[in-house]
C-alpha positions in Angstrom: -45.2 8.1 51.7 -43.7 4.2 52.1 -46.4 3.4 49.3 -45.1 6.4 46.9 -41.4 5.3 46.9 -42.2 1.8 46.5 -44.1 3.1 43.0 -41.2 5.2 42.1 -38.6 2.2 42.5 -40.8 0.1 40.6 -41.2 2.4 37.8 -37.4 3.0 37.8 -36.9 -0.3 37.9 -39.5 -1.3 34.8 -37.6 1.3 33.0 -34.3 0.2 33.3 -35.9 -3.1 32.2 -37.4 -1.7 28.9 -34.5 0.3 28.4 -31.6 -2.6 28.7 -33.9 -4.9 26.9 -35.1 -3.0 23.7 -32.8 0.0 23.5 -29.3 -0.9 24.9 -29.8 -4.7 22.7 -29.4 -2.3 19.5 -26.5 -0.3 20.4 -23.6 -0.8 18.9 -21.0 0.0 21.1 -20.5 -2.1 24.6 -21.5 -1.3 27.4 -20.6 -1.8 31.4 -22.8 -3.3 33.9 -22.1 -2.0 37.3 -22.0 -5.0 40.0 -23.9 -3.0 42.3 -26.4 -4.7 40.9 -26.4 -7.8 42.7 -27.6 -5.8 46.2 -31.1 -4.7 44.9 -34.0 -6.5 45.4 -34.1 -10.7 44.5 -36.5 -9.8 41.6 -33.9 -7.9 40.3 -31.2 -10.0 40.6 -32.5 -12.5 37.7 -33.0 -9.5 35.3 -29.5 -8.0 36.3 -28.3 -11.4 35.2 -29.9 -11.6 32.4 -29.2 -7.8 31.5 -25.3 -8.2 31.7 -25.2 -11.4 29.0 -27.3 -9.2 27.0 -25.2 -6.0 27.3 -21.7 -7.5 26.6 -23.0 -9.4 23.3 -23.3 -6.5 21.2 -25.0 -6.9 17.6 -21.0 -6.5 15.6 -20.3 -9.5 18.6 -23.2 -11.4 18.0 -22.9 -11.0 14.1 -19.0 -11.9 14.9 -19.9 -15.4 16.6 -22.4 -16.5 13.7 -20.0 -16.0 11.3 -17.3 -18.1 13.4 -20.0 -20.7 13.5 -20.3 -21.0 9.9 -17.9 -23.4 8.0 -15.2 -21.0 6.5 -15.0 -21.4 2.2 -11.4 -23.2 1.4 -8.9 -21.1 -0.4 -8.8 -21.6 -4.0 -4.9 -22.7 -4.9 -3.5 -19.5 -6.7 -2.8 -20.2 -10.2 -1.5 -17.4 -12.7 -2.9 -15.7 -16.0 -1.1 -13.9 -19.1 -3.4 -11.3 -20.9 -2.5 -10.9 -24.4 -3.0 -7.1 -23.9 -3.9 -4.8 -20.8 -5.2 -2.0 -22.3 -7.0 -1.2 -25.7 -7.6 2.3 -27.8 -10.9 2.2 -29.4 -9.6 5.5 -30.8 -12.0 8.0 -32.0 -15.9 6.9 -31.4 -18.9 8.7 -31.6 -21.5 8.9 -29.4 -24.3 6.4 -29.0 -22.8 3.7 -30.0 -21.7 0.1 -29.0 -17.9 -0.5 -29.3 -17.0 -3.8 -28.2 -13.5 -5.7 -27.3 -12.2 -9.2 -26.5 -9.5 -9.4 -23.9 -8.1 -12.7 -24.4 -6.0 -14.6 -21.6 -4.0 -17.8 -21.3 -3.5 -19.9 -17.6 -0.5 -20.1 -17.1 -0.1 -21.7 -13.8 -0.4 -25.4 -12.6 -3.9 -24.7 -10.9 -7.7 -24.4 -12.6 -8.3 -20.2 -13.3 -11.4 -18.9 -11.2 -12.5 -15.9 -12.4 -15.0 -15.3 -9.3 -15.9 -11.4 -10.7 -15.6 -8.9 -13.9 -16.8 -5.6 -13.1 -16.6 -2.7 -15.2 -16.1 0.8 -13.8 -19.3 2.7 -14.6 -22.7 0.8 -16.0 -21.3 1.9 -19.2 -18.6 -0.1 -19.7 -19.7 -4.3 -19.5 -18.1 -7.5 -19.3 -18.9 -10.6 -19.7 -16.4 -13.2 -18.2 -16.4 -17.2 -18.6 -18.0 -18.6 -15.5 -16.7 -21.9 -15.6 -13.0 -23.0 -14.2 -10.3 -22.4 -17.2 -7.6 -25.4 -17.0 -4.1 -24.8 -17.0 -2.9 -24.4 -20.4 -5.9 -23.5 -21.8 -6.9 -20.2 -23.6 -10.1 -17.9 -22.9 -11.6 -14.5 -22.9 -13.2 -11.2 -21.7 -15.8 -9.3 -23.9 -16.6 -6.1 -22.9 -18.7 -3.5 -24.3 -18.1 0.2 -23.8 -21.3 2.4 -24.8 -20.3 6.3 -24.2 -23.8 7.6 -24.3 -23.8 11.1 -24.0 -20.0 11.4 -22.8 -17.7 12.8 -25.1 -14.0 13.5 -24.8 -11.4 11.3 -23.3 -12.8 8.7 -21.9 -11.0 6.2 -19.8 -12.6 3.1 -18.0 -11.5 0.0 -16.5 -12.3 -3.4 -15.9 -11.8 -5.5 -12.8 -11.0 -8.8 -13.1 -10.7 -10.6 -9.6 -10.0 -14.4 -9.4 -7.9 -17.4 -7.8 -4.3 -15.4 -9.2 -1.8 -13.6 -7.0 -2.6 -10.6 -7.1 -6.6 -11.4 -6.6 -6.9 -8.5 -8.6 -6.4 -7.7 -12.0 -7.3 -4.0 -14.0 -8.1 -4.1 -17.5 -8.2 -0.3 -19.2 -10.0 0.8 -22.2 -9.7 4.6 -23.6 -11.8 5.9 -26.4 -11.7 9.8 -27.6 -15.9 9.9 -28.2 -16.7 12.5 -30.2 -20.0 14.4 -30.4 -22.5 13.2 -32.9 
């Protein structure tokens, strides 16, 4: 009988081990580890140890110290831009076809322009955006290219323009009544 519940604590015991070292590691919320612990038997103490560093790191905490660890990017110094024009009508356009547009800005401020991202609102609407730092003073632009495909009707669609200005974010519109061919 001894022998039987000396098996059973040991297979209790393996389990909790197994459980708190492959199953409780993934979870995502924390969890407790109850002192009461520390009173089982010495081979467990080690593991209970070892069990509660484990269980208060969880994987968003663990993820949350590496990125502490790596060197944080500088702020870019805010500059400001000036966009000719916001929004542009390609009017009536028919289907299956590639209109395209310039958006064309000036820095205004006393700091380089960054343009970090251009992002269009569906896949048929595509910019393309100077990847190089634009100096104050100087002049340059956004092409984008709307191709309506198979829409038709009033279509609008925008452009995102994030970079080094204050806002980060900047919305460039494009409307186009695309009529069936």
């Amino acid at each position: 009988m001894k022998e039987n519940i000396q098996t059973a604590l040991l297979a209790v015991l393996t389990l909790t081990m197994v459980y708190g070292v492959f199953i409780k590691e993934d979870s995502p919320a924390p969890t407790m580890v109850n002192n009461q612990r520390n009173t089982a038997a010495p081979s467990s103490n080690a593991f209970a140890a070892n069990n509660k560093t484990m269980q208060n790191n969880t994987p968003l905490q663990m993820q949350q110290q590496n990125e502490s660890q790596q060197p944080a990017t500088p702020p870019k110094p805010a500059t400001t831009v000036d966009f000719t024009e916001m929004d542009h009508d390609f009017g009536n356009i028919n289907q299956d076809t590639e209109n395209k547009h310039v958006f064309s800005f000036t820095n205004t401020g006393s700091n380089p322009l960054i343009i970090e991202s251009a992002t269009g609102s569906c896949g048929c609407t595509v910019p393309e955006y100077p990847k190089e730092p634009i100096m104050p003073g100087e002049k340059g632009e956004i092409k984008v290219v709307y191709k309506p495909g198979k829409q038709q009707g009033n279509q609008h669609k925008t452009v995102k323009v994030v970079a080094n200005t204050t806002p980060k974010e900047t919305v460039l519109n494009i409307t186009a009544q695309v009529e069936k061919m």
